[in-house]
C-alpha positions in Angstrom: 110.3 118.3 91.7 113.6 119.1 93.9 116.7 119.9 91.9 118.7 117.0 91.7 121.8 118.8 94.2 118.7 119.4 96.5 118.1 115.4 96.5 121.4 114.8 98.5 123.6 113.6 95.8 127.5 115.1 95.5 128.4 117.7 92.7 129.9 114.7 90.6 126.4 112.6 90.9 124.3 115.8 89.9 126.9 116.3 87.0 127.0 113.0 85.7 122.8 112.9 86.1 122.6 116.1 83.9 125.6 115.6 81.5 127.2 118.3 82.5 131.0 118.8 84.6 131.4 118.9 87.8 133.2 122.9 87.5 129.8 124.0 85.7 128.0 122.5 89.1 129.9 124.0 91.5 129.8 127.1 89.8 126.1 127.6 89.6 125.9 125.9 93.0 128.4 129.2 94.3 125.9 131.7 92.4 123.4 130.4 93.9 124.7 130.4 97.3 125.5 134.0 97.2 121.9 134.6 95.8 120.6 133.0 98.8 122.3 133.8 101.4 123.3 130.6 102.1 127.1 128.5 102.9 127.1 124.9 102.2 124.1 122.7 100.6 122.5 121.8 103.8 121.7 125.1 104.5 120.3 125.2 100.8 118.4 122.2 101.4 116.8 123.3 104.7 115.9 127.0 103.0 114.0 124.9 100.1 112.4 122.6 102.6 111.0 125.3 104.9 109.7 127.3 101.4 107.7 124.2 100.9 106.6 124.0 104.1 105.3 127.5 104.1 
């Protein structure tokens, strides 16, 4: 199951989906990011895509 910022909704949709604010989103989202490798959500997106694939 894709995590719901993976799904295409906007930091406010995935923080009103898991009760949570939208500063705790973008802060995981930026730890994440960094962990990865990775600059923006679509970039996110495609590296969970292609692990899929693979």
């Amino acid at each position: 199951m894709p995590a719901p910022g993976a799904r295409g909704g906007t930091n406010r949709e995935v923080a009103a989906q898991l009760f949570l604010s939208v500063k705790t989103i973008e802060m995981h989202l930026g730890r994440v990011y960094r962990k990865l490798g990775v600059r923006s959500r679509t970039q996110l997106a495609n590296l969970l895509r292609d692990k899929e694939v693979a």
